[in-house]
C-alpha positions in Angstrom: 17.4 -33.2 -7.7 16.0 -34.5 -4.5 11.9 -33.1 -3.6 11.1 -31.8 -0.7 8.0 -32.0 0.4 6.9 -28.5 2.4 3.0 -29.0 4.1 1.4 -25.8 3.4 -2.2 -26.8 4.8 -3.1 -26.9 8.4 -6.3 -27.3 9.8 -8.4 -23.9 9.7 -8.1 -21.3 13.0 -8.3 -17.9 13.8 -5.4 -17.8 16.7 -3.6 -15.1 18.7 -0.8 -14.4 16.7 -3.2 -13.4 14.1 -5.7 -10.8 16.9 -2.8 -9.8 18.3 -0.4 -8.6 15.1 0.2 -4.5 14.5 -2.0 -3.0 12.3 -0.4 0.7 12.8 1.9 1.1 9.1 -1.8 1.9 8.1 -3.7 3.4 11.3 -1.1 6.5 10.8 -3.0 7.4 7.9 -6.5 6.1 8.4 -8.3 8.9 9.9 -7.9 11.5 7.1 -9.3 8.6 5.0 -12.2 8.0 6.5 -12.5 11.9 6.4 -11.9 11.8 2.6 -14.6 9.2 1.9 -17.3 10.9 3.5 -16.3 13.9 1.2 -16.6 11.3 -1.7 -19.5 9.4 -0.9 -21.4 13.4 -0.4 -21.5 13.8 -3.7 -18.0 15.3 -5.1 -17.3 14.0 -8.7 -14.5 11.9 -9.3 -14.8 9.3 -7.1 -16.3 6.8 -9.4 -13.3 7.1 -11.6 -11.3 7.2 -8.9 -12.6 4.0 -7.6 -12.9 2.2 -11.5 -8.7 3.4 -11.9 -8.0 1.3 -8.6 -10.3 -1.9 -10.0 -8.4 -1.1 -13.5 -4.8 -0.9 -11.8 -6.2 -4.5 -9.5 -7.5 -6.6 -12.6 -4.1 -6.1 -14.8 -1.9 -6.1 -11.7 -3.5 -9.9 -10.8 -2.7 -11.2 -13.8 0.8 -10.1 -13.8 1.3 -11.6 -10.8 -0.2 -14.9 -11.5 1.8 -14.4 -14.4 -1.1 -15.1 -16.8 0.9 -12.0 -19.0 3.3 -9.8 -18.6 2.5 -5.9 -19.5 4.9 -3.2 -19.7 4.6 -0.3 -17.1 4.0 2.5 -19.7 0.9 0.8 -21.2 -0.8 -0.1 -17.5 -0.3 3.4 -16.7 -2.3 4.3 -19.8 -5.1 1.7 -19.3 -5.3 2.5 -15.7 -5.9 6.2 -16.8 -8.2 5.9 -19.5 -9.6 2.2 -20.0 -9.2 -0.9 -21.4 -8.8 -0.3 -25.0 -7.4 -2.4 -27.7 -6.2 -0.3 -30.0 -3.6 1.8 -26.9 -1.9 -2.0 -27.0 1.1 -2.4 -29.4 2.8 -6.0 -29.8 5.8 -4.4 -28.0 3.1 -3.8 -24.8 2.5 -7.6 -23.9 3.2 -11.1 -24.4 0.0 -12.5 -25.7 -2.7 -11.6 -28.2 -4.1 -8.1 -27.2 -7.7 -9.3 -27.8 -6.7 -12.5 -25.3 -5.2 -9.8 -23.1 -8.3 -8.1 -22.7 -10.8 -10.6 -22.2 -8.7 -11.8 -19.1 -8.8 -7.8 -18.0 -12.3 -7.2 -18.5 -13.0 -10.9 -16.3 -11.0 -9.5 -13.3 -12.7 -6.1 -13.7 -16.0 -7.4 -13.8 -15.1 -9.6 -10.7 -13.9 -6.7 -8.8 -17.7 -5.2 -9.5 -19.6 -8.2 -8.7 -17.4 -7.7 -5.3 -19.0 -4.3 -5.2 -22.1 -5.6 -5.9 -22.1 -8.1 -3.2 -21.0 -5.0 -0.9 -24.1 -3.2 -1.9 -26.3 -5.6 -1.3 -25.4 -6.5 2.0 -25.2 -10.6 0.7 -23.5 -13.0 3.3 -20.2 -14.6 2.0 -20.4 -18.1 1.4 -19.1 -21.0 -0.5 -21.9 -20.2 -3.7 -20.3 -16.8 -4.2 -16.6 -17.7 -4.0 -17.7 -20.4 -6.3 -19.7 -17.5 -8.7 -16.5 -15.3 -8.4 -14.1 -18.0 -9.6 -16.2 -18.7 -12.8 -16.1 -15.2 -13.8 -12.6 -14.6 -13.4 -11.9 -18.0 -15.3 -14.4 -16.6 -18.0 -11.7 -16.8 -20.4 -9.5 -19.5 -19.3 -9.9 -22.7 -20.5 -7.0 -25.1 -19.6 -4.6 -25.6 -16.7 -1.9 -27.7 -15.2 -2.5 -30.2 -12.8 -1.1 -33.2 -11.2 -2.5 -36.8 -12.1 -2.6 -39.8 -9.7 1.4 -41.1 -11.2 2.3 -37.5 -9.9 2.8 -36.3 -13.3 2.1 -32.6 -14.5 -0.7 -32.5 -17.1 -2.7 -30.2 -19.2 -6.3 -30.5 -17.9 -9.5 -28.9 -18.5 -10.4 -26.0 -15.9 -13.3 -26.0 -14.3 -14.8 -23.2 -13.6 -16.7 -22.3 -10.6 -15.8 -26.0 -9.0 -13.6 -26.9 -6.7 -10.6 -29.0 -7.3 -9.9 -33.1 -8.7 -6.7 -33.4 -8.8 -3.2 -32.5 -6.6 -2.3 -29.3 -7.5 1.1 -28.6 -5.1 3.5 -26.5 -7.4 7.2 -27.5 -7.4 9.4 -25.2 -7.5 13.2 -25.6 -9.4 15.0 -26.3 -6.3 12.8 -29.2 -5.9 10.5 -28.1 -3.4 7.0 -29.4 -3.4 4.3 -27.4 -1.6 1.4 -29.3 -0.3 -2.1 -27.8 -0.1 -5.2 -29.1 1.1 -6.2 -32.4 -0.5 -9.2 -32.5 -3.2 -11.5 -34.5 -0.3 -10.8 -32.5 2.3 -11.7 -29.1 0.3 -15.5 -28.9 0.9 -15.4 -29.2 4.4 -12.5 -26.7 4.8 -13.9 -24.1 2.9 -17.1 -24.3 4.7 -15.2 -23.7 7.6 -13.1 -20.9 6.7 -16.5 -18.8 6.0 -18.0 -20.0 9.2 -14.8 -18.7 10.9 -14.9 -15.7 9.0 -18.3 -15.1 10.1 -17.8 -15.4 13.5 -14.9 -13.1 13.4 -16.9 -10.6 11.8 -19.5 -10.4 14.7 -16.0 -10.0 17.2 -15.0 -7.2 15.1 -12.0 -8.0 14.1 -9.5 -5.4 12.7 -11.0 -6.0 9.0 -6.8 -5.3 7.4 -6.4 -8.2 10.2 -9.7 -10.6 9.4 -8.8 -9.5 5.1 -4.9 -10.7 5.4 -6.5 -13.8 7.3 -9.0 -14.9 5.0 -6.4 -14.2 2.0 -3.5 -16.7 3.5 -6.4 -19.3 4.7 -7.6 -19.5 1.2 -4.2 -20.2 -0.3 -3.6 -22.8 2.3 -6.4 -24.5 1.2 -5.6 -23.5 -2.6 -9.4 -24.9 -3.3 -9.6 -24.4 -7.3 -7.4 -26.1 -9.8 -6.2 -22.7 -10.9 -7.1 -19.1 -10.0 -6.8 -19.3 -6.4 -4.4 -16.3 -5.7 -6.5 -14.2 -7.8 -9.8 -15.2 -5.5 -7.8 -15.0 -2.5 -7.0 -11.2 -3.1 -10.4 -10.4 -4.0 -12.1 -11.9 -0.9 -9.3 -10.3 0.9 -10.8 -6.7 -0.9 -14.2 -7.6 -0.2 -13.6 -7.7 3.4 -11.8 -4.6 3.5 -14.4 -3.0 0.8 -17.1 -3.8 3.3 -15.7 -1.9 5.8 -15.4 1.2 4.1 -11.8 0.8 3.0 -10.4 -0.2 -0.6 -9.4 -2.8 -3.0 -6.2 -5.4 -2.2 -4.0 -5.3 -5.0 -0.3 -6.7 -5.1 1.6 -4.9 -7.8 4.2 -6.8 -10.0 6.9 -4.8 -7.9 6.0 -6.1 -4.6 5.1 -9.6 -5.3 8.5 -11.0 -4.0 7.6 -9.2 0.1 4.5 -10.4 -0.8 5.5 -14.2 -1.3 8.2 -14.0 1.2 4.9 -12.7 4.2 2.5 -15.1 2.8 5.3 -18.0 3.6 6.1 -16.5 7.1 1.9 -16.3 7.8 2.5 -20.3 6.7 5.4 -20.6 10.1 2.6 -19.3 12.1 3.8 -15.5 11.7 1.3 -13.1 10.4 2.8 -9.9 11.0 4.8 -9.5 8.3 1.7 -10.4 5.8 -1.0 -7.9 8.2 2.1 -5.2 7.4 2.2 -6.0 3.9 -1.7 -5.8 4.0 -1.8 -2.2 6.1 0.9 -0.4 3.4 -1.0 -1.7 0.5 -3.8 -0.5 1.7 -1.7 2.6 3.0 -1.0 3.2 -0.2 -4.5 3.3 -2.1 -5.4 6.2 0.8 -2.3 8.1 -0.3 -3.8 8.1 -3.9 -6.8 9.1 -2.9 -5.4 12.2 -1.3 -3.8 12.8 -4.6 -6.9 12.4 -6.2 -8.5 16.2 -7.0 -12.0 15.8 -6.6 -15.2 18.9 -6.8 -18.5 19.0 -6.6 -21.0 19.2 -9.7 -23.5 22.1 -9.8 -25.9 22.3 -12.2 -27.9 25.4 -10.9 -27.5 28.9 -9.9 -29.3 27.7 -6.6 -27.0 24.9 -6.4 -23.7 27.1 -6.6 -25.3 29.9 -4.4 -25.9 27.0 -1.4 -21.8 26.0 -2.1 -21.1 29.6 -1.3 -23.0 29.8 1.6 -21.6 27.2 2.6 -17.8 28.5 2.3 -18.5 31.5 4.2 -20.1 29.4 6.8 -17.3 27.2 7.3 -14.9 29.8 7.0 -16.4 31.6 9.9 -17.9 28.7 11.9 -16.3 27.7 15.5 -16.2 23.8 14.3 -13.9 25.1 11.6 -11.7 27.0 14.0 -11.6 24.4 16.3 -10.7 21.4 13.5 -7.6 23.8 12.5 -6.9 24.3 16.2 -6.6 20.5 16.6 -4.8 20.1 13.0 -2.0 22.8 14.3 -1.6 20.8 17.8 -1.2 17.6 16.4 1.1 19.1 13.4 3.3 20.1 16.6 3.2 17.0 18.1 4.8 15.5 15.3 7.6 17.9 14.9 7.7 17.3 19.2 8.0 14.1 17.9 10.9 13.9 15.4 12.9 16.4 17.9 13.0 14.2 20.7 13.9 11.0 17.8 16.8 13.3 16.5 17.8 14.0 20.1 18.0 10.6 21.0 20.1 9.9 17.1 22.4 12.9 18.4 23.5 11.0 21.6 23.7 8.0 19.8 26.3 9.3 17.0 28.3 11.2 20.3 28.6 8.2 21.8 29.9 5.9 18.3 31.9 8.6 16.3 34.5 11.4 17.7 33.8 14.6 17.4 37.3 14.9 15.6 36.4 12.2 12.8 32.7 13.5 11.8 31.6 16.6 13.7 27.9 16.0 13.4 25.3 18.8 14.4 21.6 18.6 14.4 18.9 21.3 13.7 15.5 22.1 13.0 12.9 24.3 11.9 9.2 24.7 12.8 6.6 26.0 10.4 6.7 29.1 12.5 10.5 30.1 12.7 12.2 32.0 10.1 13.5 29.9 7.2 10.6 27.3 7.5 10.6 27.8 3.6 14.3 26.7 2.7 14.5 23.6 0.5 11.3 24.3 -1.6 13.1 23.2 -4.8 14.3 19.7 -3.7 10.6 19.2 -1.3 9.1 20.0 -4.8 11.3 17.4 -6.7 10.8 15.0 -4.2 7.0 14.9 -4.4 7.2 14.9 -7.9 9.5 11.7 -7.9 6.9 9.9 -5.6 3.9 11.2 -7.4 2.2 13.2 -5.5 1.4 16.7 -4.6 3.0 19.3 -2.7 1.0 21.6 -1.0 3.1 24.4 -0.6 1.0 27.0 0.9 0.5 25.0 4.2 2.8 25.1 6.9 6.1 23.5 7.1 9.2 22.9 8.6 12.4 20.6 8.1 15.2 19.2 10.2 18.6 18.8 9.6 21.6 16.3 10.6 24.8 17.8 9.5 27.9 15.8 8.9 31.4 17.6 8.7 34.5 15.7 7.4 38.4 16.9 8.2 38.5 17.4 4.7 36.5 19.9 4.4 33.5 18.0 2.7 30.2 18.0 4.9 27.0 15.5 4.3 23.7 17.7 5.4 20.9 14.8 5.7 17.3 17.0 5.2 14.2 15.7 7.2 11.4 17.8 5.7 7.8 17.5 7.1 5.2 19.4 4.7 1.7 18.5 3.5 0.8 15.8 1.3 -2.1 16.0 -1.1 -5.1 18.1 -1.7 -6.4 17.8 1.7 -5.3 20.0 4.8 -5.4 16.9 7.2 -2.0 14.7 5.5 1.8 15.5 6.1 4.5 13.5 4.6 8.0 13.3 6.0 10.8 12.7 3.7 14.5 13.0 2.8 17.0 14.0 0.9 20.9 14.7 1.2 23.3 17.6 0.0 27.3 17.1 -0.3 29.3 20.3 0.1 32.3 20.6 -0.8 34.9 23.5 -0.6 37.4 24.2 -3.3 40.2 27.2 -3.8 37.7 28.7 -1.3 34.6 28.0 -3.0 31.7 26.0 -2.2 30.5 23.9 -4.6 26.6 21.7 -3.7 25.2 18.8 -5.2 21.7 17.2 -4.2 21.8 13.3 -3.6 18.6 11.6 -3.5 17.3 9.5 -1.3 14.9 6.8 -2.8 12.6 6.5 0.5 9.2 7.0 0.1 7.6 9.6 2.4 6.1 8.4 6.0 2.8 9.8 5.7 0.2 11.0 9.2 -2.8 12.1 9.8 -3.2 15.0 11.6 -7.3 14.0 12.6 -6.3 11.9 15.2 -2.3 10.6 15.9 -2.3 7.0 16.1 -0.9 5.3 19.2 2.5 4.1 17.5 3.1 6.9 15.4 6.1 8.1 17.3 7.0 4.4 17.1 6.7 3.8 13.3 8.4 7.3 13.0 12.0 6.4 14.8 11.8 3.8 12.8 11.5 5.3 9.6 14.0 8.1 10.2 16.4 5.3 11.6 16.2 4.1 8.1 16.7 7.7 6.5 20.0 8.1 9.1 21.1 4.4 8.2 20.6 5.2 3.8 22.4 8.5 4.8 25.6 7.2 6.0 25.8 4.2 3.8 25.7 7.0 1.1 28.7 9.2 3.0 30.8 5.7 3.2 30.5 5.2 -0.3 32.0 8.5 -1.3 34.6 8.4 1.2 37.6 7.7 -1.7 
């Protein structure tokens, strides 16, 4: 088999493709979290743990990915919840020694602190600390592969904390070689990459933007004889845990869109790797709003201020006017997937005849009657994507109804409801029912639709969030009718 050699390192720059790329998958979402961590950081409990479970779910989640293990999705669950011990591990859990396993797991967690710490502290990024943060993550690590000067692969000694000696461009099986930055030229690159960074910084740059940047740079470069996508991801979360947002972490599940944007970023497009970066770090917010959190009292005083506080806020004109602002953007939004469905309606008119599908589209706002149909299958769904329902805030659902000559019909459900503990979330999602009519009976069946939900915050709607919603329900409508084709015997 023929190589191919594929240059992966350029020199160094910050250009427009990279200022100029979409960070909106996570801006949708972004105000209620910056309204959730102020609750946090006031002094509610759980937000330690909550923050140690997304370092826990980071340090096995690297490995995995850099393939230093393999760990089945039961046990990470368990060790994300409640620690890393030993003795939750059976041989069936992982392929290496439990005791190995958890010396590489408590490296990557104590990197993700000394991030943290760094944070904290205010202290500048430089070369010194990427180099301190490499030789705690290697901690445990001793050997590595490498290339000698005959272009062989050998077993070499890693060191820790330094940067490269020899070649280390990984060949893939179809015989493509990727070349990263030479050993010679790795000093002077890397001190450029944090004087760029720096510079960026006092722009202020998007920080998903400056994070995804920083991250693909890195790998270009691939300074370290091993460990460099590990480094990359926690530089990438130091930028973004700087600026008030939360740990990078690529789960074993997403590493192939994550490969396939890191290669696009290396073609000079970056959008799909700053969209990668803005649902990951979609993603951590959703958690958090999952994440039931209350404040500690230890006092009669203490509790007596709390409910002073209630009835204050309950009665207080900043409280009516946050709800007042809440409601109007909540209507928005459902202005918003009216005009989409209006637009889908024509659409279908114009592609299928009324006499092959007769297709009718409704909907419901939280304030008409039947505003609570659908409870049941809204409940399933959130329960499938893991998070909760809040069924006591107000709701509403659209429908796009497919009837068939033979007498079957296809109703495609669009509900919006609220997502989380939080009255500031809604989540859009889907789900489809088949009814069919026999000896003059109807008989219903509910078919799934494995989408996650699109989730907004109703603090402040984000300038493409009717954007990013067509597209999404597009997708729903698309999954829908690729379902009704199937069935069609």
């Amino acid at each position: 088999m023929e190589n191919k050699e594929i240059p992966i390192w350029k020199p160094i720059e910050f250009n427009d493709s990279w200022s100029s790329s979409d960070t909106s998958k996570f801006d949708d979402l972004a105000p209620s979290w910056y309204k959730k961590r102020k609750e946090f950081e006031s002094g509610e409990s759980g937000y330690e743990e909550f923050l140690n479970r997304l370092k826990r779910q980071h340090a096995i989640e690297t490995g995995i990915v850099e393939r230093l293990y393999d760990l089945s999705e039961g046990i990470t669950q368990t060790l994300i919840k409640e620690g890393f011990v030993e003795s939750y591990i059976s041989h069936n859990d992982t392929n290496i020694a439990p005791k190995k396993l958890m010396q590489y797991l408590h490296d990557h967690f104590e990197a993700m602190d000394f991030v943290f710490d760094l944070v904290k502290s205010n202290r500048p990024l430089t070369v010194g600390f990427i180099k301190e943060l490499h030789h705690l993550v290697t901690q445990h690590q001793d050997f590595t592969e490498a290339i000698n000067t005959l272009g062989e692969i050998v077993n070499v000694k890693l060191l820790k904390g330094e940067f490269k000696k020899h070649e280390n461009n990984p060949r893939r099986e179809d015989g493509q070689i990727f070349i990263y930055c030479p050993p010679i030229h790795v000093d002077s690159e890397m001190d450029k990459l944090v004087q760029l960074y720096s510079e960026q910084e006092e722009l202020n740059t998007n920080p998903v933007i400056l994070a995804a940047w920083v991250h693909h740079t890195f790998t270009q470069i691939h300074p370290f004889q091993d460990g460099n996508g590990r480094i990359a991801r926690l530089l990438a979360s130091l930028i973004l845990i700087k600026h008030g947002l939360l740990p990078f972490t690529v789960k074993r599940l997403d590493k192939p869109a994550y490969i396939k944007a890191l290669e696009k970023a290396d073609n000079g497009e970056p959008q799909d790797l700053v969209t990668f970066f803005s649902l990951e770090q979609k993603k951590s917010v959703e958690n958090a709003m999952n994440f039931k959190t209350e404040k500690t009292f230890n006092s009669l005083a203490d509790l007596a201020t709390l409910l002073n506080q209630k009835v204050d806020n309950v009665t207080s004109e900043k409280k009516r006017r946050r709800e007042e602002e809440l409601s109007n953007n909540r209507r928005i939004v459902f202005d918003y997937i009216y005009d989409i469905l209006g637009v889908i309606r024509e659409e279908l008119s114009a592609l299928i005849p009324r006499e092959t599908v007769k297709t009718v589209v409704s909907g419901v706002r939280p304030d008409q009657p039947k505003y609570y149909y659908h409870t049941h299958q809204i409940s399933e769904y959130a329960t499938t994507h893991k998070y909760y329902f809040n069924r006591n805030m107000p709701r509403g659902w659209f429908g796009v109804h497919f009837s068939l000559p033979t007498e079957n019909s296809y109703n495609l459900i669009i509900s919006v409801h609220h997502y989380g503990y939080d009255d500031d979330v809604i989540a859009v999602g889907s789900f489809m029912e088949y009814s069919k009519t026999i000896n003059g009976e109807e008989e219903k069946k509910l078919i799934p639709i494995n989408v996650e939900p699109f989730t907004i915050s109703l603090e402040r709607l984000g300038e493409k969030t009717k954007e990013n919603l067509d597209s999404y329900i597009h997708d729903i409508l698309k999954i829908g009718l690729t379902i009704i084709i199937n069935e069609i015997n």
